[in-house]
C-alpha positions in Angstrom: 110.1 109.3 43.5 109.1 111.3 46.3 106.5 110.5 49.2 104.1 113.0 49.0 101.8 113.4 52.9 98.1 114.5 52.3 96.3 115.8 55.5 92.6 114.8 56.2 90.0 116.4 58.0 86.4 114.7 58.3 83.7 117.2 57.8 81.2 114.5 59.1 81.4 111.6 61.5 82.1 109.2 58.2 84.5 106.7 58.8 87.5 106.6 56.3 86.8 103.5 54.0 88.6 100.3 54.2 88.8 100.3 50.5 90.2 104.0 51.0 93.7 103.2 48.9 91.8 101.8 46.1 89.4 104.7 45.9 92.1 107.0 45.3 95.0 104.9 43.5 91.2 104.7 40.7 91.4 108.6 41.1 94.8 108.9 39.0 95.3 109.5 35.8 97.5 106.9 33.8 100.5 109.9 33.5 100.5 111.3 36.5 103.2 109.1 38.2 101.6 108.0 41.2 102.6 104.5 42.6 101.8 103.3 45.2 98.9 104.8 47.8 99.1 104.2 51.8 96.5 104.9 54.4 97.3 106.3 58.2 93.8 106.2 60.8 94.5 109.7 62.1 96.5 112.8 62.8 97.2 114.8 65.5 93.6 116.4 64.8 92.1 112.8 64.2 92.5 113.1 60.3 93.7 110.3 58.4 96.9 110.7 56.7 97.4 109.6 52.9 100.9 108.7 51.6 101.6 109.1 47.9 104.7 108.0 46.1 104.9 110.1 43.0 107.4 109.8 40.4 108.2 113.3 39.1 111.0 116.0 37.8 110.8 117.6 41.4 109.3 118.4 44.6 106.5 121.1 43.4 105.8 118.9 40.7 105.0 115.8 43.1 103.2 118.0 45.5 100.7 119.3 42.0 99.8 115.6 41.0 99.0 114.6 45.0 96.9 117.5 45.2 95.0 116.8 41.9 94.8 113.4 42.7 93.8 113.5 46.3 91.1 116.7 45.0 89.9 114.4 42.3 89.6 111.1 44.7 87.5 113.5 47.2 85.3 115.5 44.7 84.8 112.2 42.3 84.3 109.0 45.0 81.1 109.5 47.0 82.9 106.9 50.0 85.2 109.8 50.5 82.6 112.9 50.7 82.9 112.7 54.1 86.8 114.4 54.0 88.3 117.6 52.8 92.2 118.0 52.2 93.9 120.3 54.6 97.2 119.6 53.0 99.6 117.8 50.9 103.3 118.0 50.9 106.5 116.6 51.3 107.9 116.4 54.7 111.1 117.3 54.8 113.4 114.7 56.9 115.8 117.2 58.7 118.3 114.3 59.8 118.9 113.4 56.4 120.2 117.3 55.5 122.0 117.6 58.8 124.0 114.6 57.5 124.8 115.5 54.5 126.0 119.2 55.6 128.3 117.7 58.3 129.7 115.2 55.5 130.4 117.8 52.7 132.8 121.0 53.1 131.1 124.1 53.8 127.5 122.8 54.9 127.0 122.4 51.2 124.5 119.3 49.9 126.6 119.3 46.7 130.1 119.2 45.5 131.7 122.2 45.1 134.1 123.3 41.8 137.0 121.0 41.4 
């Protein structure tokens, strides 16, 4: 499962809906893999930012279905005309890697030949 971020940006004054989760959880299709849906007020540049957990074979393919899904939500749910996406990908979380590169030999994140 991966947590897929998807960036905001209000072309109006329009206040993101309370029911804003709903809206776009409605917007999936029933294969795409997408879980669970969380809201965040704003950005940086006052967007709000969307949270999708997306079960997939990999990263590209997790970032494809958010994009679809946060495209179809926007083009399809007349509460959310108000927004455009800006962007939709998975952070990456660099703590995590520098962990793993100090753990294994070589700075490699997997085992090397036996």
């Amino acid at each position: 499962m991966y947590l897929v971020h998807a960036e905001l940006r209000r072309t109006d004054n329009a206040p993101l809906p309370s029911d804003a989760v709903r809206l776009i959880l409605d917007s999936r299709g029933p294969d795409e893999g997408v879980e669970h849906v969380v809201v965040h007020a704003g950005t940086e540049d006052g967007g709000p930012l969307v949270g999708l957990f997306v079960v997939a074979s990999g990263v590209e393919e997790a970032e494809r279905v958010a994009t679809r899904v946060c495209l179809r939500a926007l083009d399809d749910q007349p509460e959310l005309a108000g927004f455009a996406l800006t962007g939709c990908a998975v952070r990456l979380v660099p703590g995590f890697f520098d962990l793993q590169f100090r753990q294994e030999p070589g700075g490699q994140d997997m085992p090397g030949p036996s």
